[in-house]
C-alpha positions in Angstrom: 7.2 55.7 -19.2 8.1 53.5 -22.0 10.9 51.0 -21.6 13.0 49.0 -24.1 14.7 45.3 -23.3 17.4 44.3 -24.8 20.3 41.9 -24.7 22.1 39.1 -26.4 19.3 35.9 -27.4 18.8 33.2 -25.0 19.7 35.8 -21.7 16.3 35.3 -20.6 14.9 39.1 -21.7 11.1 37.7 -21.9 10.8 36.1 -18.7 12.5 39.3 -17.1 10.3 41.0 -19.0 7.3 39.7 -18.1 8.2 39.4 -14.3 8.7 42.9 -14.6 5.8 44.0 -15.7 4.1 42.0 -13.1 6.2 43.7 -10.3 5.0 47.6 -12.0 1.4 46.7 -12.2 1.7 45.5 -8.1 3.2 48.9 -7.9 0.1 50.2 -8.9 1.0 51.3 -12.3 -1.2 50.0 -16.1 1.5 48.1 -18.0 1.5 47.0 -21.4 3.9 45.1 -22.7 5.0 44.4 -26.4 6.8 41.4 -28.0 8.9 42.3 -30.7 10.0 38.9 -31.6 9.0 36.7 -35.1 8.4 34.1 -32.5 5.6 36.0 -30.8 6.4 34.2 -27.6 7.4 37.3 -25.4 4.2 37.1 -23.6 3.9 33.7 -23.4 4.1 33.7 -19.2 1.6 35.8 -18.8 -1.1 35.1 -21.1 0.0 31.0 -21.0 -0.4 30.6 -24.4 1.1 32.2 -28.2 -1.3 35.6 -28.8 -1.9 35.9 -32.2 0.1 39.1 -33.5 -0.4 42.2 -35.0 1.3 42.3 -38.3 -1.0 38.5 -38.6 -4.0 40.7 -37.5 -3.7 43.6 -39.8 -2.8 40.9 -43.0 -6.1 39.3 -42.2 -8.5 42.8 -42.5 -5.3 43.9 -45.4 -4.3 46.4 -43.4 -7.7 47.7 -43.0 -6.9 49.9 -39.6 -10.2 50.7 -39.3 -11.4 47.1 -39.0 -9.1 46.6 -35.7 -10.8 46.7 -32.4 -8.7 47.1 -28.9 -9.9 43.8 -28.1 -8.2 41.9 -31.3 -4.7 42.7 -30.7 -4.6 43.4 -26.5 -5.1 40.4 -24.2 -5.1 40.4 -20.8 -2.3 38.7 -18.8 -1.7 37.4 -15.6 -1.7 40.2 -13.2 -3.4 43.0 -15.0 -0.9 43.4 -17.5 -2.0 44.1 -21.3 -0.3 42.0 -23.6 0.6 42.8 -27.3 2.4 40.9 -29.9 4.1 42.9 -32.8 5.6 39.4 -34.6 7.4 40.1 -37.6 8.9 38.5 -40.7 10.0 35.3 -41.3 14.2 34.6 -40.9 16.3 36.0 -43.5 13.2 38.3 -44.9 11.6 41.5 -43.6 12.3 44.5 -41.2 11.8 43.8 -37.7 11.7 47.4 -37.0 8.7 48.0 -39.9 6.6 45.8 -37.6 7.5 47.6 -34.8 6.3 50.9 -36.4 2.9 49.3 -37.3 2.3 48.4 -34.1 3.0 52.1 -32.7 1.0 53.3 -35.5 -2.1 50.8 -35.0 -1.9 51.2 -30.8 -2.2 54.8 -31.2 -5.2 54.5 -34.1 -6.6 52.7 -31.0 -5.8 55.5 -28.8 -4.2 52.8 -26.4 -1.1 53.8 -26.6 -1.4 56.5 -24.1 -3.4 54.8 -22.1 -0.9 53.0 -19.8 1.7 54.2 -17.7 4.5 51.9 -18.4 4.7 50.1 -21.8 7.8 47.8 -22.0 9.3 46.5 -25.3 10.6 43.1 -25.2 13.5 43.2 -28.3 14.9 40.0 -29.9 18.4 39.6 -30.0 21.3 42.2 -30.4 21.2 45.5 -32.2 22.5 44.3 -35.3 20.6 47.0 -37.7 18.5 50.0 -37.2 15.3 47.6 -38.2 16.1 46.0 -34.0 16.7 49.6 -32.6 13.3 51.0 -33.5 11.9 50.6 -30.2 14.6 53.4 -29.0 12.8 54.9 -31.7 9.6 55.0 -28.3 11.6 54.6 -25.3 12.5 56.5 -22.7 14.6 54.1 -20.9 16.7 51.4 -21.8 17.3 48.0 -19.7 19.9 45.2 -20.8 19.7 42.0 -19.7 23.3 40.3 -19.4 25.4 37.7 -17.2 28.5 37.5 -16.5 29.9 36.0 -20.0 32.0 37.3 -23.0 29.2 36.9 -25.5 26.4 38.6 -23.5 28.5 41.8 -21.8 30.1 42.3 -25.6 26.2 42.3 -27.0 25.9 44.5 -24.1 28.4 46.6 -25.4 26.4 47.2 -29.0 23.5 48.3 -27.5 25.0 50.5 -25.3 26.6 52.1 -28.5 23.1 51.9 -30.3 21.9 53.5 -27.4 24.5 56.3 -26.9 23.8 57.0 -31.4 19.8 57.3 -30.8 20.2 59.7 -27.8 21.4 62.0 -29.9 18.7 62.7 -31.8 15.9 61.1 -29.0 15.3 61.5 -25.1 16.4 58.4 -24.5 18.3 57.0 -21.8 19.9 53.8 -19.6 18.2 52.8 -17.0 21.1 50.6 -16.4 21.9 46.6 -16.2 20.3 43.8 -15.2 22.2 40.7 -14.5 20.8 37.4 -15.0 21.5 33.9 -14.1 24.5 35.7 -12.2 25.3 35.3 -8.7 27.1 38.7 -7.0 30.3 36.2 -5.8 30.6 35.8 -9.4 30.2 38.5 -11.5 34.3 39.8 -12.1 33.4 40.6 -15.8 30.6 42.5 -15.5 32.3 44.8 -12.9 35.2 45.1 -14.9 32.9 46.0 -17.8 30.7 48.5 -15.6 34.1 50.2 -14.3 35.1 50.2 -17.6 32.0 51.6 -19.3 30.2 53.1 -16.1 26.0 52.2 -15.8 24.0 51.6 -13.3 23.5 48.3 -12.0 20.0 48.1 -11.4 20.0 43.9 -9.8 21.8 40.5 -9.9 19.5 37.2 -10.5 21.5 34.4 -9.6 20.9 31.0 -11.2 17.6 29.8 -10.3 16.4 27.0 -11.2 12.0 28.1 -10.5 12.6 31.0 -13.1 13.5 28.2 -15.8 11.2 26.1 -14.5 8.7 28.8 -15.2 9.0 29.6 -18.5 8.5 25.4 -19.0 5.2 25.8 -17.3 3.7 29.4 -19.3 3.5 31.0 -15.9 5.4 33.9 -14.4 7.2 33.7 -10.4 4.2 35.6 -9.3 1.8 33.2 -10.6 3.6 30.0 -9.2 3.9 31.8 -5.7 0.4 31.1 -5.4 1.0 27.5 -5.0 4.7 27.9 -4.1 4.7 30.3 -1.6 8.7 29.6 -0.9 9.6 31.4 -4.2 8.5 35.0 -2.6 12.2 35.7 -2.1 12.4 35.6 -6.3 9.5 37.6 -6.6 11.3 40.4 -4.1 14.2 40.2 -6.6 11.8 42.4 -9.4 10.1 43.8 -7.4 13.6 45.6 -6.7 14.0 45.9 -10.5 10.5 47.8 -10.7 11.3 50.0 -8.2 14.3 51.3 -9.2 12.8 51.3 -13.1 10.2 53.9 -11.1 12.7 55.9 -9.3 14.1 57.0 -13.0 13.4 60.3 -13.0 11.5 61.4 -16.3 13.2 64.6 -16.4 15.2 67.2 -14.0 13.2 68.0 -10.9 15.0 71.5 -10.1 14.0 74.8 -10.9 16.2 78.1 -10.0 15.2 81.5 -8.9 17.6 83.0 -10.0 18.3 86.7 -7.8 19.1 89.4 -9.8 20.6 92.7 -8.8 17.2 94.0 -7.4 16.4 91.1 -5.7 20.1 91.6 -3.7 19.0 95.1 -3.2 15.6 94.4 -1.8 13.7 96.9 -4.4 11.7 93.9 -6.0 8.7 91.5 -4.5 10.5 88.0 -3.8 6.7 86.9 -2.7 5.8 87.5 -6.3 8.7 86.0 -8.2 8.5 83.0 -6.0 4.8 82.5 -6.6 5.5 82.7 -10.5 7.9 80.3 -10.2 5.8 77.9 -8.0 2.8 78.5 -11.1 4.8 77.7 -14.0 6.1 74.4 -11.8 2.6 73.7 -11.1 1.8 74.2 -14.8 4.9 71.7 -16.0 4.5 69.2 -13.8 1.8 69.1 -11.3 3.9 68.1 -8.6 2.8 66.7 -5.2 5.3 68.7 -3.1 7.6 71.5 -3.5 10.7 71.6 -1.7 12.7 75.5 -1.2 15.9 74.8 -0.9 17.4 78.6 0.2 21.3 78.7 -0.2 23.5 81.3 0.9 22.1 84.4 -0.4 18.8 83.6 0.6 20.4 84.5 4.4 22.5 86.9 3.4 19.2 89.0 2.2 17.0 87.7 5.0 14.2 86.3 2.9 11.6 85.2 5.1 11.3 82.0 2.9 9.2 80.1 6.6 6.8 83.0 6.4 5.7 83.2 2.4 5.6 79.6 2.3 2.2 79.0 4.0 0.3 81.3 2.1 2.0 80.7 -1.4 1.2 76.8 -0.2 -2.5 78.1 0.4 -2.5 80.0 -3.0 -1.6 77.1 -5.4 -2.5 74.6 -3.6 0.7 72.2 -3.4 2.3 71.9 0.0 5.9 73.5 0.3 8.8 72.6 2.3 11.2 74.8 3.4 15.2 73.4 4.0 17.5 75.8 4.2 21.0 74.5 2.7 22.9 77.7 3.3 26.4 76.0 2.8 27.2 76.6 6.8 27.0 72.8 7.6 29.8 70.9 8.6 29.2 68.2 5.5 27.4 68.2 2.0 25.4 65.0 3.7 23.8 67.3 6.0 21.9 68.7 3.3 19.6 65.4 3.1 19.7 65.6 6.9 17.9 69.5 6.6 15.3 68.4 4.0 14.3 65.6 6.3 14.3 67.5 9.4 11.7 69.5 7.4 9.8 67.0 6.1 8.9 65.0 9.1 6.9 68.4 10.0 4.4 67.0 7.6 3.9 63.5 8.6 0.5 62.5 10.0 -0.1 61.8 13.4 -0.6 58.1 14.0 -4.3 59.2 15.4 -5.2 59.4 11.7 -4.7 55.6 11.6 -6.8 54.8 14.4 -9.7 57.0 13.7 -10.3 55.3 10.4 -11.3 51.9 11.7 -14.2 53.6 13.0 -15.2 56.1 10.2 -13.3 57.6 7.5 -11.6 60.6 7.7 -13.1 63.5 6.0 -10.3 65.7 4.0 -9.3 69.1 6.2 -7.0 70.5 3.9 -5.2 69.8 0.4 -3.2 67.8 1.4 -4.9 64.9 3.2 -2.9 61.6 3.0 -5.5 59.4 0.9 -3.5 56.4 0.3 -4.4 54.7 4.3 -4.8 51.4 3.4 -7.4 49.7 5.5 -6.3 46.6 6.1 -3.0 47.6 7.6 -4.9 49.8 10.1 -5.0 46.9 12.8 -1.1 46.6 12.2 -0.6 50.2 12.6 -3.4 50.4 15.9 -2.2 47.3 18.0 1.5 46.7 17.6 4.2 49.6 17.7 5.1 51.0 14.5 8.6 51.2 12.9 10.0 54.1 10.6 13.0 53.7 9.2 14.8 57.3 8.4 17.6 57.9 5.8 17.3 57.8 1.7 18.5 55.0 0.4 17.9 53.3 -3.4 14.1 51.8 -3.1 16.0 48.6 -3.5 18.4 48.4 -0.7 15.8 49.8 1.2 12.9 46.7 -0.3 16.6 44.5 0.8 16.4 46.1 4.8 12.9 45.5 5.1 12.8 42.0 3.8 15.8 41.4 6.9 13.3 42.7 9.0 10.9 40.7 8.2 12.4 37.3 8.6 12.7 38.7 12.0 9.1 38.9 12.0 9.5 43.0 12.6 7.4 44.7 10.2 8.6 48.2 8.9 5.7 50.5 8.9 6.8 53.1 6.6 10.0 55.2 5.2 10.9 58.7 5.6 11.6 60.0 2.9 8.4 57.9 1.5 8.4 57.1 -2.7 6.1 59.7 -2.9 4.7 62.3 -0.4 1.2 61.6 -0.1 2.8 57.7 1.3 4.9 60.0 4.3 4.6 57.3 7.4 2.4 58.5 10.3 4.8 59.9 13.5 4.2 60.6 16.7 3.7 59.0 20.4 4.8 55.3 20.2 6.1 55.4 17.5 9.7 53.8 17.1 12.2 55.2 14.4 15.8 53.9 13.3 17.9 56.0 11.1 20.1 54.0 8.5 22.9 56.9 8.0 25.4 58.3 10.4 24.7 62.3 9.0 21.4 62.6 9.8 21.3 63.9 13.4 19.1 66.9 13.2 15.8 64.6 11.7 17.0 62.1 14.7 16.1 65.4 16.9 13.3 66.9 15.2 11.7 62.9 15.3 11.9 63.1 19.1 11.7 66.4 20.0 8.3 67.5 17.8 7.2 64.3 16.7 7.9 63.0 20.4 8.9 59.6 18.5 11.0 56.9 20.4 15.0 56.8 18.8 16.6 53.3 18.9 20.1 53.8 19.2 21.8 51.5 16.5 24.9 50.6 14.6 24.1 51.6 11.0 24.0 49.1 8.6 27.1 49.6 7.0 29.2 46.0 6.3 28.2 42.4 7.2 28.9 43.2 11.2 27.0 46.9 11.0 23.7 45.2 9.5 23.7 42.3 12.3 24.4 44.8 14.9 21.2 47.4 13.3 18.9 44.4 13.2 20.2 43.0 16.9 19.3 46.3 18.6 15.9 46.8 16.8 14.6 43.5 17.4 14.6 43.5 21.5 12.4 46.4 21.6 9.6 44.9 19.5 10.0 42.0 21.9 11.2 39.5 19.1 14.3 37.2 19.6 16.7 37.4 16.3 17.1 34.0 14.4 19.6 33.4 11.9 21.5 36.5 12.3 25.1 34.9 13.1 24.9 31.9 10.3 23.3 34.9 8.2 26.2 37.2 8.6 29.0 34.5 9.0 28.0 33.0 5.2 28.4 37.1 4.0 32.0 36.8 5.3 32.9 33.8 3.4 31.7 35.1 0.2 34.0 37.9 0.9 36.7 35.9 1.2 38.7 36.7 -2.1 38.3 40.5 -1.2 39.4 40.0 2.3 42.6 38.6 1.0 43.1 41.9 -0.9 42.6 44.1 2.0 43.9 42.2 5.3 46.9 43.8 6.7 46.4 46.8 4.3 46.3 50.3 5.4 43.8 53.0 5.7 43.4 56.8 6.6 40.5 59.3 6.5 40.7 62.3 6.1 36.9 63.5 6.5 34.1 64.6 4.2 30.5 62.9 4.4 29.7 61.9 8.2 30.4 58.3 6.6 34.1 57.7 8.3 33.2 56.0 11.5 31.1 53.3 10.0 33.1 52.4 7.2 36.1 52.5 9.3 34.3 50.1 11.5 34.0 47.6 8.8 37.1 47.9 7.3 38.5 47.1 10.6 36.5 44.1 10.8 37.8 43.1 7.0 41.5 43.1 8.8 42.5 46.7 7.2 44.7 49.1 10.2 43.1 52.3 10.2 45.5 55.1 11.4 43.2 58.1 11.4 39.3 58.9 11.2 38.8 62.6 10.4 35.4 63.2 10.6 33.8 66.9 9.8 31.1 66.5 12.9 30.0 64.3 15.1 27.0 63.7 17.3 28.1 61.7 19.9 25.0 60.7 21.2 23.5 60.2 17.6 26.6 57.6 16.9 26.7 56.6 20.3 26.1 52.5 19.6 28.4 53.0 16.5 31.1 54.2 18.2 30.8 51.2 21.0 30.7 48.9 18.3 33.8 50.8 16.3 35.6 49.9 20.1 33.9 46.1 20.3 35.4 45.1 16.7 39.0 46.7 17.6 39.0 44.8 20.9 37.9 41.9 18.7 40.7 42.3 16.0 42.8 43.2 19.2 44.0 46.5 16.8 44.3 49.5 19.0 41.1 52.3 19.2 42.4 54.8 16.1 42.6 58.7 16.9 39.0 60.1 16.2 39.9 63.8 14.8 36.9 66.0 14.6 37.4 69.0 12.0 40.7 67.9 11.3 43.3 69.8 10.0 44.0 69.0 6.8 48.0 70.6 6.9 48.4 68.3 9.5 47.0 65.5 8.3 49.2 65.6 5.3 52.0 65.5 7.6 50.6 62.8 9.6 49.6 60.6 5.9 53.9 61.7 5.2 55.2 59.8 8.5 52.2 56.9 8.6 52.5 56.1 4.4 49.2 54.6 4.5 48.2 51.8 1.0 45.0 54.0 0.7 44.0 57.3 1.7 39.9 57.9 1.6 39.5 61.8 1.4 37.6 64.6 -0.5 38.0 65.2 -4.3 40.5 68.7 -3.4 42.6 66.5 -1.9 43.2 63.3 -4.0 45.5 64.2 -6.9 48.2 66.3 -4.9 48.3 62.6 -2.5 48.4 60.6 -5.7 51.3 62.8 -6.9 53.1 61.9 -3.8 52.7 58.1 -4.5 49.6 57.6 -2.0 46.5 55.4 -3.3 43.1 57.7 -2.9 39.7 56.7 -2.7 37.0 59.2 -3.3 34.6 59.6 0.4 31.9 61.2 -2.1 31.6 57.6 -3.9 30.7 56.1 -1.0 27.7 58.5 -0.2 26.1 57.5 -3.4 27.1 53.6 -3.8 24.9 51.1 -2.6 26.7 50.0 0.6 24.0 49.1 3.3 23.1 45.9 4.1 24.0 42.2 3.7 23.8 42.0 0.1 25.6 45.5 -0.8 28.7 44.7 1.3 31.1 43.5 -1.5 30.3 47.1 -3.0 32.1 48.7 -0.4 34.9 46.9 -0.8 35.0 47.0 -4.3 35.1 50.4 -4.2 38.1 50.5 -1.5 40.1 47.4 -3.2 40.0 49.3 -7.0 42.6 51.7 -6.4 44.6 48.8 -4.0 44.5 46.4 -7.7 45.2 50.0 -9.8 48.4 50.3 -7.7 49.6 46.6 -7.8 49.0 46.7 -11.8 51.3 49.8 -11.8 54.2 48.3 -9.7 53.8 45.2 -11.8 54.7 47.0 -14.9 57.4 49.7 -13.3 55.3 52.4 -13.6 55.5 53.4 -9.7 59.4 53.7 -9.4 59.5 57.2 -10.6 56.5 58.4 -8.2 58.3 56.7 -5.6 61.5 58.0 -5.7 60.3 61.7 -5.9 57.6 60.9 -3.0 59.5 63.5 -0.6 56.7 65.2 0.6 58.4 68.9 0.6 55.9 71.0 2.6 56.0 74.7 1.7 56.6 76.7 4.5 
């Protein structure tokens, strides 16, 4: 994976950079990174000193390639990461990107340049000419660096468009933004610049004064936490960033069977056509784990996908899962809910763990989890283990785990895990907590099969959600919580300026993703009135502790208990949203236009399965997301652009 920086001068790109790099290579991956700066001081943190640079290296043999060793132009930073200064030409003369090329050009003379499996370019400046975009010539991803300031989002802005230009041509993409120096109570432009030209946000830095303070000293955050050990929370902050720089998929991870005629009619071998399939995957991209995903047809035909999976996983040697996502679910969320279900069949027993302290464990199959790491096997052996269930980003979940540690509660694993052969061991004893309201059917298979021990939470949903998860998983690990109320209580206040948006407003749900009851919760606790939660299904012993603590906060608002409609009807909902006249409606996408036409505010529910909305930290995305149409309206009124709506907004029901 090859990665370019970019962003205004001065942001801060190389000591990002660097600390980045740092974070991948404690991830486990080879990094090399390259300075494309005159200055030659991208590396500086790392290395603690200017390296001398390539285009100075290949003047000195006159561009004698052949008289260029590895070791003349790579040096070894802090960390393990390889470090590699293009330089360039002096200001007002030269083309940056001819230097850049060179240094391709030399690095793969060297045959170095495939050699890693991340290679970051750190780019000077804005893209002012196609001399600065050359590393896009490279990339595969693109990060840029901004804050929350006119000069650095409208830089931001050229290099999205240089960007955009080069992936025409080039497999190029954006990874998304980072914002530095920023803290999330302050970062107004930069949303209104991501709404406006939708990325990814990838992290928010705030203003530290330890990552200045490092770049004085030569040394990256990593390095200082040696002797600094309080600076660990800074460090957590990249290691976020290199996460989600890893969870960047290289290319599309599906593949169709397509069913012909023949297939429909049963006359052809769907063993055989599978198995091709499953070899040309193998082939491509030498996958760890294959998941069949059967939709409706796959019933209709009765194709005994359980039965050829075992000896299709036998022939090719990859292990295959089986979730079937025929489309008879209450709720697209249950999909993820199926694939888990499936995949906690395949966990290791937490015998594995135990065995090893006294030998190792000799491989009985193909797919033997290898990556045990001895020293956490007294962890895993005398204290209970924690799984946490439910896919989240790998940095809100880095975000939940680092809670539970200052609650001294280690998290033993995730399920899904980053990648399969890292599945968590499951079993007897062992204590799992599942993060979203729609997975009831792992919940089951955990403690039915698995014979695992459920802890009946609140999901962390909202300021009030997260303390309430946290409170109910510490007592049964023995451990008193600390913190939690100044914690949550410091959350609030840098809500406040959304809480003023949304107190006294009102809310209905109409029901799509499982999500309704929890974000109903918090947006009760924000001061909204919720009229209505339609909800597709419910588990009521699954959302047991949610739906006490939905009744806790209304008795603590002292709103009344709103009407809990399972598999509502939506005819008479749109009679009921007629009489009520809620300020926001949160529904599926069929629904939202006709309610807009009729003067109603919609929200989306499928934007809410995919934001970032666990957690402390990720509460003021939730409301972002439920304010934006709330400020979209009052714009509108302010100009006089609702009175026509308004006038019409009859509701006329066809009979």
């Amino acid at each position: 994976m090859k990665i370019a920086v970019y962003g205004k001068g001065g942001i801060g790109k190389s000591t990002t950079s660097c600390n980045i790099s740092i974070a991948l290579a404690r991830r486990g991956e080879r990094v090399l990174q390259i300075g494309c700066d005159p200055k030659h001081d991208s590396t500086f943190t790392l290395t603690g000193f200017l390296i001398p640079t390539i285009i100075d290296t290949l003047k000195s043999k006159d561009y004698h390639y052949e008289e260029i060793w590895s070791e003349d132009v790579i040096h070894k930073g802090y960390g393990g990461v390889d470090c590699v200064e293009a330089g360039g030409p002096p200001a007002g003369a030269g083309c940056g990107g001819y230097v850049v090329g060179e240094t391709v050009k030399l690095l793969k003379e060297l045959n170095a340049f495939y050699e890693y499996n991340v290679i970051i370019f750190d780019v000077l400046g804005d893209v002012v000419c196609g001399g600065f975009a050359a590393p896009l010539n490279y990339a595969d991803y693109c990060v840029i660096i901004a804050d929350n300031g006119f000069d650095a989002l409208f830089a931001a802005n050229r290099i999205t468009a240089s960007i955009r230009e080069k992936a025409r041509t080039h497999p190029l993409r954006l990874a998304g933004l980072v914002g530095n120096r920023t803290s999330k109570s302050k970062r107004d432009l930069i949303n209104k610049y991501v709404e406006a030209c939708p990325m990814p946000v990838i992290e928010v830095l705030p203003l530290i004064e330890d990552i200045r303070v490092s770049r004085v000293k030569g040394k990256t955050l990593f390095e200082m936490v040696g002797s600094e050990p309080s600076l660990n929370y800074v460090c957590e902050y990249y290691l976020n960033i290199a996460d989600q720089i890893l969870s960047q998929p290289e290319e599309p991870r599906y593949a169709m069977a397509e069913l012909e005629e023949g297939d429909i009619s049963a006359q052809l071998n769907d063993y055989e056509g599978l198995k091709r399939l499953c070899i040309r995957i193998k082939k491509d991209r030498d996958p760890s784990v294959i998941i069949w995903i059967g939709t409706c047809t796959t019933e209709i035909i009765k194709m005994d996908l359980e039965g050829m999976a075992p000896k299709l996983e036998w022939e090719i040697g990859i292990p295959i899962l089986v979730a079937r996502a025929n489309g008879l679910d209450y709720a697209f969320t249950q999909g993820e809910d199926t694939v888990l279900a499936a995949m906690a069949h395949r966990c290791p027993e937490p015998e594995l763990f135990v065995r090893e302290r006294k030998f190792t464990i000799q491989k009985q199959n193909y797919f033997a989890f290898h990556s045990i790491k001895k020293h956490e096997l007294g962890e895993y052996a005398n204290s209970p283990s924690l799984v946490l269930f439910g896919s989240l980003p790998s940095n809100v979940a880095s975000q939940l785990n680092l809670e539970l540690k200052r609650q001294s509660i280690k998290v033993s694993g995730w399920l899904p895990a980053q990648r399969y052969t890292d599945l968590p061991s499951l079993g007897d004893g062992v204590y799992v907590c599942g993060v979203n309201p729609f997975l009831s059917r792992t919940a089951t298979t955990l403690i039915r099969r698995k014979k695992c021990e459920l802890i009946g939470a609140p999901f962390p949903i909202g300021p009030d959600g997260t303390r309430a998860w946290i409170e109910k998983i510490c007592p049964v690990f023995g451990v008193e919580t600390q913190g939690l109320e100044e914690r949550e209580e410091r959350i609030w206040e840098s809500l406040k300026d959304y809480l003023d948006l949304v107190r006294g407003k009102s809310v209905f749900f109409m029901g799509d993703n499982l999500l309704e009851v929890s974000l109903a919760r918090f947006l009760i606790r924000c001061g909204m009135i919720v009229h209505e939660i339609g909800i597709p299904y419910m588990d009521k012993r699954y959302q047991a502790a949610e739906l006490l603590l939905l009744q806790d906060t209304c008795i603590k608002m002292c709103v009344p208990i709103p009407r809990i409609v399972e598999k509502p009807d939506n005819s008479n909902q749109i009679q009921r949203i007629r009489e009520l006249q809620p300020d926001l409606a949160i529904t599926g996408m069929a629904h939202a236009n006709p309610l807009e036409a009729r003067g109603i505010s919609t929200k989306w529910s499928v934007e809410f399965t995919f934001a970032q909305i666990h957690g402390f930290a990720n509460a003021r995305d939730v409301l972002e997301l439920v304010t934006r149409p709330l400020r979209r309206q009052k714009n509108l009124e302010d100009l006089g652009r609702t009175t026509l709506v308004i006038k019409k907004n009859k509701f006329k029901m066809s009979q």
